[in-house]
N, C-alpha and C positions, 0 to 999 in steps of 0.2 A: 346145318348152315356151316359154310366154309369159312375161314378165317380170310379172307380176302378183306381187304378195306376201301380200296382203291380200283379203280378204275383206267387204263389208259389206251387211249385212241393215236396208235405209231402210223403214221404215213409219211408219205415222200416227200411233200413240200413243194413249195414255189415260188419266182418271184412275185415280191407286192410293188413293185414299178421297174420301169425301164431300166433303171441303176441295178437293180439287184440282176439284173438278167445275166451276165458273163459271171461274176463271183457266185454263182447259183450253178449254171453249167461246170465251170470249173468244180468243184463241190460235188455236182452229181458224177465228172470222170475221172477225178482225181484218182492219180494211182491207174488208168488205165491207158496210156500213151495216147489218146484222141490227140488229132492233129489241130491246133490250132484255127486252120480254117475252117474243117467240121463245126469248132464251135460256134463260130462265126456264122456260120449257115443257119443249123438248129436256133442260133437268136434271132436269126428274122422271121420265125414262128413265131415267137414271144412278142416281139416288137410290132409285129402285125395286127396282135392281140391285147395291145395298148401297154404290152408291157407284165401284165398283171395274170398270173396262172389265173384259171379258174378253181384249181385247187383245194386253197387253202379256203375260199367263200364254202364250198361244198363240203369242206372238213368242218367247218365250223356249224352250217344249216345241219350237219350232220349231227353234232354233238350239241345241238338244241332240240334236236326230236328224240335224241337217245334218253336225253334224263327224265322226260315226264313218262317215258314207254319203261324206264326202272322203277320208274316209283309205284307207276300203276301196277307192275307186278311183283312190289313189295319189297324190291331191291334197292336197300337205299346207298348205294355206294354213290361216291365222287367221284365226277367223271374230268382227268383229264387229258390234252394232248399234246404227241411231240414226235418232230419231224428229224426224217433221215439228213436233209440237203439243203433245209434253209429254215426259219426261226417260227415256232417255237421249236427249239431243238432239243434231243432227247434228253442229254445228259443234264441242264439246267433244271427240267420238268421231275426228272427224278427226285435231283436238290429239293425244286419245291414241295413233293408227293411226302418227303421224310421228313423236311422243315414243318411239316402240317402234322405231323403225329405220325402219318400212314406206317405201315411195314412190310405188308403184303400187298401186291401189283398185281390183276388180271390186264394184261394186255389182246386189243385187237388189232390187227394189222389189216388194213384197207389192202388186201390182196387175196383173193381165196385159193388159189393156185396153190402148187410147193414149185418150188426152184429157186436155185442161191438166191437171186434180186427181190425175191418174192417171199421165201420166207427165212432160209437162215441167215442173209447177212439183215433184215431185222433183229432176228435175235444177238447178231453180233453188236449191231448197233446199242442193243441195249446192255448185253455182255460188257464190250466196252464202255459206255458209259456208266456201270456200276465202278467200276475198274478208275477211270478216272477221278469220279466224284468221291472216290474214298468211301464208297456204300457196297461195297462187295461184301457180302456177310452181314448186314446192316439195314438191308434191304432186300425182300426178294419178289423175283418179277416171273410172273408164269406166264404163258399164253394161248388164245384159245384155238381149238385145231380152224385146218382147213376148211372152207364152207362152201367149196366149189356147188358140193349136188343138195344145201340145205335148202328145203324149199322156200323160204326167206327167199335166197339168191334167187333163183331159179322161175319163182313166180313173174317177178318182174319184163323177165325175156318173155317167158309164155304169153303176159299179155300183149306187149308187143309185138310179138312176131305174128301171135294170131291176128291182132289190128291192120299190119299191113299188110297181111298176107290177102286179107276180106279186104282194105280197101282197093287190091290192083284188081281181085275179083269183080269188085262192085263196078269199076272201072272199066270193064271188058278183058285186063290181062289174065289168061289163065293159066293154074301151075303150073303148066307143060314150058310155059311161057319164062317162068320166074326160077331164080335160083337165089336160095340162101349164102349168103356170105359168112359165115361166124369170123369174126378176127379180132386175135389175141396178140400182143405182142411179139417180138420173134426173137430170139435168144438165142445164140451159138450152140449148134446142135450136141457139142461137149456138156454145158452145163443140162441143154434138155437133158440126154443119156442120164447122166449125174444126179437127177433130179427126184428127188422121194428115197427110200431105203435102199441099199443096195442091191441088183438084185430082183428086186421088186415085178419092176417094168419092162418090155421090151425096147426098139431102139423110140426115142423122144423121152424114154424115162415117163413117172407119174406126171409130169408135165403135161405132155401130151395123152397120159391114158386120162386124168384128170377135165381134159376140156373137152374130150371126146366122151365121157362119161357126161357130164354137163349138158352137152348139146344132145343126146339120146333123151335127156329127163326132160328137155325142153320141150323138145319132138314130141316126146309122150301126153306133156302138157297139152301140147295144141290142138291135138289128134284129139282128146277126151274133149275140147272144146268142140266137136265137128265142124274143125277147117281142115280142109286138104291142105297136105304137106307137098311141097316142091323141093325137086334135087336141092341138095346141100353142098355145103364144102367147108372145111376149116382150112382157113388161111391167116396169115400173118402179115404184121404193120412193124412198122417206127425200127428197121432193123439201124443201128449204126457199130461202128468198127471197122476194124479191117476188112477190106472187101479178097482179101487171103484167106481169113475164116468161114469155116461154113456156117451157115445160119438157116436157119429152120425155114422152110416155102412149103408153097407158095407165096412170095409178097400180094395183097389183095389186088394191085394195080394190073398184074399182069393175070392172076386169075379172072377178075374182069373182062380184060381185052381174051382169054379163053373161051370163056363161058358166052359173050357176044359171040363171037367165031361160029358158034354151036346153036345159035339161035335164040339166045336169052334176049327179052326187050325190057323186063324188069329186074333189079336188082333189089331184094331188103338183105341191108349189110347189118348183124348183127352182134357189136363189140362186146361179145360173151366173156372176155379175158378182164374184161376193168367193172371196177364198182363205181366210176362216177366219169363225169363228161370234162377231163382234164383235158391238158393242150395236146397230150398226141392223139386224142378221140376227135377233139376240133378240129386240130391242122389235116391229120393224115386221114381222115374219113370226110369230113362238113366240107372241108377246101379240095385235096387231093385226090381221094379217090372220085369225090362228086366230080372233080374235073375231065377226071377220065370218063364217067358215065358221060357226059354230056358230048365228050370226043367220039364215043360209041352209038351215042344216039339210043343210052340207055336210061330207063326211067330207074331213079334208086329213091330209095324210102330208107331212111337210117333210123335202126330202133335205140330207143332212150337205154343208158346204165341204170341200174336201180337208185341211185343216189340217195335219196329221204323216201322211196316208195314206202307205203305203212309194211308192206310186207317185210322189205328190207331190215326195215327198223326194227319190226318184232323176231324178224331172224338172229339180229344179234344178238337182241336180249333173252333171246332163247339160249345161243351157245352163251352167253354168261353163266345163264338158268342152270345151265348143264352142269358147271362148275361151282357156282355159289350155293344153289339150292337143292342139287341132284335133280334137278328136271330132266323132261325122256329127251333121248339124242334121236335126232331126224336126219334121214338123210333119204337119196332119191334115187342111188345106183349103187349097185351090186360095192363099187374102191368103199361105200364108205358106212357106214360113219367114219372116218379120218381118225386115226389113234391122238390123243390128248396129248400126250407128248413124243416128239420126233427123234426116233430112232437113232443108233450111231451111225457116222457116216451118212447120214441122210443127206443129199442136198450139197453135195462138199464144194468147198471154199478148194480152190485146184491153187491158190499163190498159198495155201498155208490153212497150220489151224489158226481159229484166234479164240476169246473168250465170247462164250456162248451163254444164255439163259432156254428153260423150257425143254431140255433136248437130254439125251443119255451122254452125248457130248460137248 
């Protein structure tokens, strides 16, 4: 048994009403010159959506399924949570983790990917808030690897994708018919590169070998289920910045408008890149892309994030398992198991170093 005490659940946040919506965007591009009416834009996603990320509701259903899935496997830690970009925020969450006795932190980060946004400016975030709260050395926070290819993750797409893959069948559409959409966020193709160890990866960095390993273990899934698989594609959503930088594509909208061109009548888009159904899964899939299907006169099936799946659930109390009790490491492609802690230079912050937890740096 590891000396862990604690538990914490880091994610990105959101707002809880219309009010918080701008001092929440500002918060999440702080420090990156977005132009004022970008933000403006991006709030009338939020504002359409009553205001209220879905978020934070799903962080939380999340960390009500996590604790009886510790206890049933004998882990009795405390479970709690704190956010990148709006409240409960990290550095307070730490205060409280040490105020309560704790000393030793496993952190999970609601991201199974590596790249800066994804996993080390977490660990910055939390770097810095030791740093701030006067608990540097006082305190220490580990965190558990990536989980892109854990079959936890990984299950959940499989049923998925096999469900609407049989319903366009049952429907009359056949594979020949249908194309997979896998879409992940899209990141400036600097920090992709940049992304996992140095070195590592070819161009998109473990980023992209990472999603593409993912979507191979899903495939494999489906396949063992005896559903035919249909062409694939990994594309990408929610790019913002300067449109001077390159950023990762295909965008899923115009892969769409491709793949119609080509003959496709059904679409199942598949947001392999996130673990829960936040505003840019709603706005830029449920709203946006669906709008383009309908422009194309394409039928699309949008498959569910894992979000509280049991599978989900028991995935992470696996990579807990990993660390607290030496339980066996899973994984489902050739990248992984994902080394337990991230290497030098992994993932670099390109404006600088800063203070990190978890990492050789």
């Amino acid at each position: 048994m590891s000396e862990y005490d604690a538990l914490l659940l880091v994610s990105f946040g959101g707002p809880e009403g219309p009010d918080d919506v701008m001092p929440f965007l500002e918060n999440v591009t702080r420090g990156r010159g977005i132009p004022r009416e970008r933000l403006e834009a991006v709030s009338h996603h939020y504002v359409a959506l009553g205001g209220v990320s879905p978020i934070n509701a799903q962080n939380r259903a999340l960390l009500d399924a996590l604790a009886p899935a510790l206890a049933a496997r004998g882990i009795g830690l405390p479970v709690y949570w704190g956010n990148r970009n709006w409240a409960p925020f990290v550095a307070p969450t730490l205060e409280q983790i040490h105020a309560d006795g704790r000393r030793r932190v496993l952190a999970i980060a609601t991201s199974a990917y590596a790249s800066y946004s994804g996993c080390r400016q977490y660990r910055e975030d939390l770097g810095g808030a030791l740093v701030e709260t006067g608990l540097e050395g006082r305190l220490v926070v580990d965190k558990v690897r990536h989980y892109f290819d854990h079959p936890g993750f990984i299950e959940p797409f499989v049923e998925g994708v096999a469900g609407a893959v049989t319903e366009l069948a049952t429907d009359g559409v056949p594979p020949a018919s249908t194309r997979l959409l896998f879409t992940t966020h899209s990141i400036p193709t600097a920090m992709a590169d940049a992304s996992g160890p140095p070195g590592l990866s070819g161009p998109g960095g473990a980023y992209v070998a990472q999603h593409l390993a993912a979507i191979v273990a899903v495939l494999a899934g489906v396949r063992g289920l005896g559903v035919a698989v249909p062409a694939w594609e990994l594309v990408y959503q929610s790019r913002s910045g300067s449109p001077n930088v390159p950023w990762l594509e295909p965008d899923i909208n115009d892969a769409l408008r491709g793949a119609a061109a080509a003959g496709m009548t059904a679409a199942v888009v598949v947001p392999i890149g996130f673990v829960s159904d936040h505003v840019e899964v709603v706005w830029d899939l449920d709203h946006e892309a669906r709008e383009t299907c309908d422009e194309l006169g394409v039928r699309m099936l949008r498959v569910a994030t894992p979000g509280t799946h049991p599978a989900f659930v028991e995935g992470l109390v696996d990579l807990v398992a990993e660390r607290v009790a030496g339980g066996p490491v899973e994984a489902l492609s050739a990248l992984g198991p994902w080394p337990a802690v991230c290497a030098r230079g992994c993932c670099a912050n390109t404006r600088g170093p800063l203070p990190t937890v978890a990492g050789e740096d």
